[in-house]
N, C-alpha and C positions, 0 to 999 in steps of 0.2 A: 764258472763256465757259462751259464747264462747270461752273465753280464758281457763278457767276451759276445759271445754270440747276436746280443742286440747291440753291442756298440757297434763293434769293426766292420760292418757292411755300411753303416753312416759316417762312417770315417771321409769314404768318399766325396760327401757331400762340400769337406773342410780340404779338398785336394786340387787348386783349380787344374792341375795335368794330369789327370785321372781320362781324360778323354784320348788322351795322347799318345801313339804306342811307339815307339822306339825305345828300345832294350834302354839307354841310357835313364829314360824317364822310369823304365820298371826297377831298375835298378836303385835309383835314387827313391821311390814308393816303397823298396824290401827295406832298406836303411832305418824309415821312416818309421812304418810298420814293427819293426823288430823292436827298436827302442817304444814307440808305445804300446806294445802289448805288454812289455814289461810295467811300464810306467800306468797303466788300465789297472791291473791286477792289483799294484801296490796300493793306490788311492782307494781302489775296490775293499780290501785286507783292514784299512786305516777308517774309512766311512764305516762300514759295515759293525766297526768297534768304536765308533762314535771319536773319533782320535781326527787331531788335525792332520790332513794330507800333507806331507814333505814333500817339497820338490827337488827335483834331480839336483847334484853336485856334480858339476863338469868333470870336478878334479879327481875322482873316484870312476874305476874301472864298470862295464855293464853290469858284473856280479854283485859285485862290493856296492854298489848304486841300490842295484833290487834291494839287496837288504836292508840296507839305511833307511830305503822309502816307506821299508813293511815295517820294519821295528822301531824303527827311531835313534839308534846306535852304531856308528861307523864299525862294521865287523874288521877283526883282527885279520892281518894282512892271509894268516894261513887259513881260516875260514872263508874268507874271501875266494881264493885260489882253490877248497875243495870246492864251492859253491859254481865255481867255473868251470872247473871240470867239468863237475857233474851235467850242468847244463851240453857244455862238446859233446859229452856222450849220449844226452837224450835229441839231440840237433835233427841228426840224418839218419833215415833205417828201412832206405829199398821202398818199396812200391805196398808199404802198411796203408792200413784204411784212409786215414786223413788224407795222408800225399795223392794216396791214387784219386780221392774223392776232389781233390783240389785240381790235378791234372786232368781229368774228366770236364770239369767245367772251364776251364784253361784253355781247352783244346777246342771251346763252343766262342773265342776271342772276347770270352767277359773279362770284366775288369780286374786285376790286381785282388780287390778287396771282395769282391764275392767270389774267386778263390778258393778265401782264406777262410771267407766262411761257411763254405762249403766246408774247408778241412775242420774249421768247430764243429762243425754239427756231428762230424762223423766221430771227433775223438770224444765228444759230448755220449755217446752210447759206453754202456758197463764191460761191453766186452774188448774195449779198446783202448780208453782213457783213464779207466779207473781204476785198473790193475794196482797201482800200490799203496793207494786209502784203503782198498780192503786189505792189504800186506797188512798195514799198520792199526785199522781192527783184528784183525786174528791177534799180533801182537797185547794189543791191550785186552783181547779178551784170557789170553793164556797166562799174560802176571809174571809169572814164574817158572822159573828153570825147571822145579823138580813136577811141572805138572804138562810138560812136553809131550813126554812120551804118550799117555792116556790120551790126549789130544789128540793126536796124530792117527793115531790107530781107532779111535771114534770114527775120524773122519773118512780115513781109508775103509773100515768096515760101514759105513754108510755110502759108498762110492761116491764121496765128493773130492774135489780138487782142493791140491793144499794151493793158496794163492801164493806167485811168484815163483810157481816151482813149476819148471818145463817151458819149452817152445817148439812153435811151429816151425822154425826156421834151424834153429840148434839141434846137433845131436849131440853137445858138448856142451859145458860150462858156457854162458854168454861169455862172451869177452869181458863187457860192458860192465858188467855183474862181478867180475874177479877184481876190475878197479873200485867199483863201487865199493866192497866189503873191505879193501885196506882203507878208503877211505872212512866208511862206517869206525872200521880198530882204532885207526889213527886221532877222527874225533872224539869218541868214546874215552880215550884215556887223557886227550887232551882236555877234556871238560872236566873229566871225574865221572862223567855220567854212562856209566859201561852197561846198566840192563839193557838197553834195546838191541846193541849190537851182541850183546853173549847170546841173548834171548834168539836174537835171527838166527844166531850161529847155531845156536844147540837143535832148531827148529830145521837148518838147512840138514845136518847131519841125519837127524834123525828121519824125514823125509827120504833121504837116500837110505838108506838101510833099512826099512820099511816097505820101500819101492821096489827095490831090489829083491828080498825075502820074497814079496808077495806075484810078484811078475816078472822074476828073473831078466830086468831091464833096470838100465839106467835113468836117474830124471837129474836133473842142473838146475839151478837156482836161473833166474832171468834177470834183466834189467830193473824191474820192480820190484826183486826180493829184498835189496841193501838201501836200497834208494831211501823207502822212507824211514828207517832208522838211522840217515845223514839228516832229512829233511827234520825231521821231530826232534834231536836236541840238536838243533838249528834254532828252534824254538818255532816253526812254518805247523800249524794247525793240519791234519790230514783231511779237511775238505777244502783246501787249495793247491793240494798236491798236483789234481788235473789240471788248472788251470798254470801251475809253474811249467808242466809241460810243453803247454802254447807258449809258455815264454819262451821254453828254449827249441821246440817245433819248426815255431815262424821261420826262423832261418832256412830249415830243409825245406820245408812248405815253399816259401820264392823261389829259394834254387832250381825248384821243380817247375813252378809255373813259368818264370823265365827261360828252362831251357826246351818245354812245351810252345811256347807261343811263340819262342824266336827262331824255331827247327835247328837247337840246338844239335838233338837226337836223333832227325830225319831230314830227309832233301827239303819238306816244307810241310809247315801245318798240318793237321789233320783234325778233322772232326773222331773220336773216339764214336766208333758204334759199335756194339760185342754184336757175333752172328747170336740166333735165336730162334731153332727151330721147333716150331711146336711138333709132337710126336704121338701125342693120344689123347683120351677122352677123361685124362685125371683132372679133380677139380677138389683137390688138397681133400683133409682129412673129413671134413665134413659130405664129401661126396656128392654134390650138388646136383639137384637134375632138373634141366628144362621141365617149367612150367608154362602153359599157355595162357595170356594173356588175359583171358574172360574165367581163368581159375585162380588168378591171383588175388588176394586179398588186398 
């Protein structure tokens, strides 16, 4: 994610119609953009492990390309297609921290690329971006099926969150979540390599029945619960999980700034400015109080 974050606002610099604004040039910039975010990451993935960069193959679809460039092996046509998926499904999702943080500055007639990176920086924070690298730490810290339950109920009588379980948005199963898990079953049996997804699964169960027992309320698996047990026997490291998600992000991300800057949404542009009325004399927990000048140190 930090290399995202320091590239793609210089991208610019290699764009001579970056100045330009008509919907056609923003459109031809999301194109651009989508395919190298992709294409940043994989060379990122390849350097970083000291491995020669590949470069893209025309003849290979966006999915089936990402993988090639991270591994070095044309993935199987059905790996391909769940890796596709799964990206549709992390693409687009309503007015979340990155998009909003991206149409905020959209809305101030910046360019394309500070945007975008506007939306890194915000999916770059743990409580937004990194959702299923800690899915897939809990996973490798629990091992094993027969040591779920103990888990579970540590962490619920410690009042922590299980990660991947619950949303702000859901009062039900994500959607997103229901396709991810056949996808997880499906590659799981199709490799041979079925711990990660039993392991999710026994973990999803148990969570609900636990939740339920202790607070007579339901909780749902999210988008990040299945996700990284497709991405890990994928053979994708869990600290590029967040940055797969810029890959498949970008897409929502322009849709959003494009339909901000062009009054897709509204009669015309608008600068975003939230009301903000100040109401008392709170100055956060430390409680702060005017001191005069000739008593400050």
């Amino acid at each position: 994610m930090d290399v995202l974050q320091s590239v793609i606002p210089m991208l610019v610099d290699f764009d001579e119609e970056s100045p330009i604004k008509p919907k056609e040039i923003r459109m031809k910039q999301s194109i651009s953009l989508i395919a190298k975010m992709a294409t940043l990451v994989a060379y990122w993935e390849r350097i970083r492990k000291n491995l020669d960069m590949i470069n893209p193959d025309e003849d290979l679809s966006h999915a089936a390309n990402f993988l090639y460039m991270l591994k070095g092996e044309i993935p199987d046509e059905e790996t391909a297609r769940d890796f596709d998926v799964s990206l549709i499904l992390h693409a687009e999702h309503s007015f979340n921290a990155s998009t909003f943080a991206a149409r905020v500055v959209a809305s101030t007639h910046a360019h394309m690329y500070a945007c975008i990176g506007a939306a890194l920086a915000a999916l770059s924070g743990e409580l937004h971006g990194g959702a299923n690298t800690q899915v897939m730490k809990m996973l490798i810290e629990i091992d094993a099926i027969e040591r779920v339950e103990k888990w579970i109920r540590t962490k619920f009588d410690a009042g922590e969150k299980i990660m991947g379980m619950g949303h702000a948005v859901y009062k039900t199963i994500d959607p997103r979540a229901r396709i991810l898990s056949i996808i997880s079953e499906n590659l799981a049996k199709r490799t041979g390599n079925t711990k990660w997804f039993e392991l999710s699964r026994k973990i999803d169960s148990v969570s609900r029945d636990e939740f339920k027992r202790r607070k007579n309320k339901e909780i749902y698996p999210n988008v990040d619960f299945y996700s990284p047990s497709v991405y890990y026997v994928m053979g994708i490291d869990p600290d590029l999980f967040t940055s797969i998600f810029a890959v498949s992000r970008i897409s929502g991300w322009c849709a959003h700034i494009i339909e901000e800057q062009c009054a897709q949404a509204q009669p015309e542009p608008a600068l975003y400015r939230p009301d903000a009325d100040y109401i008392g004399n709170y100055c956060g927990i430390g409680e702060c109080k005017y001191m005069p000048l000739d008593r400050r140190k």
